[in-house]
C-alpha positions in Angstrom: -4.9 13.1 3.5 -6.0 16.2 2.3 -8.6 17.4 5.2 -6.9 16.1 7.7 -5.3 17.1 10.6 -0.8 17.6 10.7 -0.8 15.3 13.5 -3.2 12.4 11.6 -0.7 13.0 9.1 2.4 12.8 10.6 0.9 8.8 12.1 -0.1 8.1 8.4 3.1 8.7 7.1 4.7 6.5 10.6 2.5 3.8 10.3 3.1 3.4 5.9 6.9 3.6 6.6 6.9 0.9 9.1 4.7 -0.9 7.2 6.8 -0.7 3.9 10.1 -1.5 5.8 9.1 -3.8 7.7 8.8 -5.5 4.3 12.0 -5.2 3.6 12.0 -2.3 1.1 14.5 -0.2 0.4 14.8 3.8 0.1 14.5 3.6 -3.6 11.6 1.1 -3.6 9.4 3.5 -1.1 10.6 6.0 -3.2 9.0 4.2 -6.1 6.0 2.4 -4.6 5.0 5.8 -3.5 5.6 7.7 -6.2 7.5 10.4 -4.2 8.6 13.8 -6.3 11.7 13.9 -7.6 13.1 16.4 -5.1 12.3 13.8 -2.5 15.8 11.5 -2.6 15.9 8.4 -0.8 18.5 8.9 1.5 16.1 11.5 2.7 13.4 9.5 3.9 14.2 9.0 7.2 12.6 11.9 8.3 9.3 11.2 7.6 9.8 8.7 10.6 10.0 11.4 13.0 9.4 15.0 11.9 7.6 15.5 8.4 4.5 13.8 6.9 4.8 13.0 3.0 3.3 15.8 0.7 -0.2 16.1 0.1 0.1 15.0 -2.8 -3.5 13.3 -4.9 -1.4 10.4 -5.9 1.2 9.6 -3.1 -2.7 9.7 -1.2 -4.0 7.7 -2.7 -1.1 5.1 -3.1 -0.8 5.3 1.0 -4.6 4.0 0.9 -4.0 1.1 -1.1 -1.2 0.2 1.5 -3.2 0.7 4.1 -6.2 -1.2 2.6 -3.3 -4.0 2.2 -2.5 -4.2 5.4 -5.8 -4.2 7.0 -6.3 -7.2 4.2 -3.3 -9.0 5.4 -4.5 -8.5 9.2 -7.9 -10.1 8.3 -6.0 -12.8 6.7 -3.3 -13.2 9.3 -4.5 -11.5 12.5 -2.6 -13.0 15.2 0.6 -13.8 13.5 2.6 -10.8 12.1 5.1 -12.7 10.7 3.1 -14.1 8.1 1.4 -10.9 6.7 5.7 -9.9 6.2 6.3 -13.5 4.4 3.3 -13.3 2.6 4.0 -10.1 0.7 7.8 -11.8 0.2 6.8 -14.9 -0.8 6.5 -15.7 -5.1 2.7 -16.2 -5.8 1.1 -18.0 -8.6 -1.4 -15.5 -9.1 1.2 -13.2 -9.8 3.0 -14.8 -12.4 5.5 -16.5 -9.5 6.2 -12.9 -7.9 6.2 -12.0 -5.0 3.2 -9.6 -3.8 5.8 -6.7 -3.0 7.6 -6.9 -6.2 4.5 -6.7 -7.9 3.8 -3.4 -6.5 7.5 -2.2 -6.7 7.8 -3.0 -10.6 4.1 -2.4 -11.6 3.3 0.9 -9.3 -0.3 1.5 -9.1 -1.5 -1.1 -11.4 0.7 -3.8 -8.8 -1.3 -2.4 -5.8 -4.6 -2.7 -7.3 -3.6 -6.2 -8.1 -2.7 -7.2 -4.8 -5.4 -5.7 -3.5 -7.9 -7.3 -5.4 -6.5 -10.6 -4.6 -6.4 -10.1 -0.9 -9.5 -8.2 -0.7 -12.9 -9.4 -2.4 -15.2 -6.5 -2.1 -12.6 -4.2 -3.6 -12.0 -6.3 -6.5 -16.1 -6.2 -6.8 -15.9 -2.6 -6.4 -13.6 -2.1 -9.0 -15.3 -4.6 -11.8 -19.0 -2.5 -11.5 -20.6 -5.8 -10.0 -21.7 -3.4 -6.8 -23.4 -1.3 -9.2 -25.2 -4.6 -11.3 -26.0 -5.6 -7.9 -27.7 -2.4 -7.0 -29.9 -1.7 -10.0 -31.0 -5.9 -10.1 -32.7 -5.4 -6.8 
């Protein structure tokens, strides 16, 4: 989020807080998933529905890109039925360790997102293990 613009901001910080409500989350949990500063309480974060984008902060950024890299995951898994991308991240999952996707990145933080994203999203998981790089120098 750093380059860009207040107003690309401000729909960033919309479209994560719908997103991580509309999983059922709670203040505290955003609060945590994001790794918000302390000085941000959780009763305060209704305003970053309407009037403040979260701080520009290296690692709140780069948490809000995982989420969004979830979602779009979920939407290529589930793209015409919203309601399952919202049961899937609520439902236990044996890949997991019979959690749900959403507690996993509630109780694990940035590890849990990497995690989930890994399992929802192939090419990231190759990204992340070197293979792209194995791939690159075999050719």
């Amino acid at each position: 989020m750093t380059e860009s613009t207040l107003d690309e901001r401000l729909s960033l910080t919309r479209r994560t807080m719908d997103l991580l409500e509309g999983w059922g989350l709670a203040g505290r949990e955003i609060a945590l998933i994001l790794r918000l500063p302390d000085t941000i309480k959780p009763r305060h974060l209704g305003r970053f529905h309407d009037q403040e984008a979260f701080p520009d902060d290296p690692e709140v950024n780069r948490r809000i890109a995982y989420l969004s890299r979830i979602e779009e995951a979920l939407h290529t898994y589930f793209p015409r039925n919203s309601e399952m991308r919202r049961l899937w991240v609520k439902r236990a999952n044996r890949q997991f360790g019979r959690r749900a996707p959403v507690a996993v990145m509630v109780e694990d933080g940035e590890s849990g997102m990497i995690s989930v994203l890994s399992h929802l999203d192939c090419t990231f998981a190759w990204d992340l293990t070197g293979s792209k790089a194995e791939y690159g120098r075999a050719s």
